[in-house]
C-alpha positions as CSV (number, residue, x, y, z in Angstrom):
1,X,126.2,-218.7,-10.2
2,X,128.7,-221.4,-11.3
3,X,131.7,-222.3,-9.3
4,X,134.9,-219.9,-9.5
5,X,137.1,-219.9,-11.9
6,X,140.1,-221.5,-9.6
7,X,137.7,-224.3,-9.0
8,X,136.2,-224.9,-12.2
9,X,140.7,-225.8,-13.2
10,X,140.6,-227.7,-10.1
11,X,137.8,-229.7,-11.3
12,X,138.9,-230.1,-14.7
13,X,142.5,-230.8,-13.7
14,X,142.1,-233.1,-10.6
15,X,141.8,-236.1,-12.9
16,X,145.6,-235.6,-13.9
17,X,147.3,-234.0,-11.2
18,X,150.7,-234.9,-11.8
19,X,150.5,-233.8,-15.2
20,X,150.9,-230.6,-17.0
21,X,147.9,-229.4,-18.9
22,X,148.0,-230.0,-22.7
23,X,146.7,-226.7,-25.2
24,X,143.3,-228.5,-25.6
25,X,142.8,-227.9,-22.2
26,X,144.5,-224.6,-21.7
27,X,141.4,-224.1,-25.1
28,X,138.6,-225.9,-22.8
29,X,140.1,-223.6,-19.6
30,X,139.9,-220.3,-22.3
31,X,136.4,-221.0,-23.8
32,X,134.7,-221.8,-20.8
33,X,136.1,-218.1,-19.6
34,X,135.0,-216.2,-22.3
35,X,131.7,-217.9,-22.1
36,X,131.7,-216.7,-18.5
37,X,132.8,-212.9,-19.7
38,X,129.6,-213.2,-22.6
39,X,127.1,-214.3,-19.5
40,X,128.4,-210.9,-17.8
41,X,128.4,-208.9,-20.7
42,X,124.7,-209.7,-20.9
43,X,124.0,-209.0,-17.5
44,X,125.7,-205.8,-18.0
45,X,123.9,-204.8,-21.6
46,X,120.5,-205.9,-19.0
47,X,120.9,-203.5,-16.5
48,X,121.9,-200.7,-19.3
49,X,118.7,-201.1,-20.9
50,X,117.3,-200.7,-17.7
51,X,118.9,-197.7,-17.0
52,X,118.6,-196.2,-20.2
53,X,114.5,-197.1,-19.7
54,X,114.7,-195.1,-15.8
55,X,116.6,-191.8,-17.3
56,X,113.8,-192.0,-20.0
57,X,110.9,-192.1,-17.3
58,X,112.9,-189.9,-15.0
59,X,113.3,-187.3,-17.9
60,X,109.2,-187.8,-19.0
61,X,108.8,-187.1,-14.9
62,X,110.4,-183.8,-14.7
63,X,108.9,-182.7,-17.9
64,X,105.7,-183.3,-16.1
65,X,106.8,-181.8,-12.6
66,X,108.2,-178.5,-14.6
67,X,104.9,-178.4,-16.7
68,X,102.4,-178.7,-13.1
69,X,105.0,-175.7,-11.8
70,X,104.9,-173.7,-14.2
71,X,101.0,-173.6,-14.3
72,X,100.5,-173.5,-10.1
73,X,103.1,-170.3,-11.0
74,X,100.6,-169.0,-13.1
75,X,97.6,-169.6,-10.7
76,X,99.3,-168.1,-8.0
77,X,101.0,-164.7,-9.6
78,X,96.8,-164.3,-11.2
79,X,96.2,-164.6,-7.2
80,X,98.4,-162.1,-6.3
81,X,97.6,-159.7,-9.0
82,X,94.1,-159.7,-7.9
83,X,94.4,-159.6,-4.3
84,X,97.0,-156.4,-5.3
85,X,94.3,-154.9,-7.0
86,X,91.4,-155.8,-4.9
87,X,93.5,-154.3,-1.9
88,X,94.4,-151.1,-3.9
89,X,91.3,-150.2,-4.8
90,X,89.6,-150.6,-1.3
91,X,92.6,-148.2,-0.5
92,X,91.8,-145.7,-3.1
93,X,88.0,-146.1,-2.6
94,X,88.5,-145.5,1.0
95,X,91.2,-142.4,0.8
96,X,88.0,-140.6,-1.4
């Protein structure tokens, strides 16, 4: 990353330290910032994208994880009804 923004005056400005700073360089000082603020701004939209891409995958991933639930649910309440049934009717069959 460049130099800080104190610096980068400092640099600009050591040349002519004794004297005040004229609007074209007050302009140079102001475009170089915004510059800087567009370089972050594009970091920033970056990492959005990124996290907009994440809550997509995340959102795919629990669709997936509720889906593989809900069938082992399934599996295992069929389990239980037969094993209900199976036990039931060796206790019927065994009261006769």
């Amino acid at each position: 990353m460049e130099n800080e923004p104190e610096q980068n005056l400092a640099d600009d400005f050591e040349h002519w330290p004794n004297e005040p700073a004229t609007r074209n360089d007050l302009r140079i000082l102001a475009t170089r910032i915004d510059r800087r603020f567009l370089k972050i701004d594009s970091r920033f939209d970056r990492v959005d994208a990124q996290f907009a891409e994440m809550r997509i995958d995340m959102k795919e991933l629990l669709f997936e994880f509720k889906e593989s639930m809900r069938k082992e649910m399934f599996r295992f309440a069929g389990f239980l009804t037969i094993t209900g049934l199976t036990a039931l009717s060796i206790f019927v069959a065994s009261a006769r």
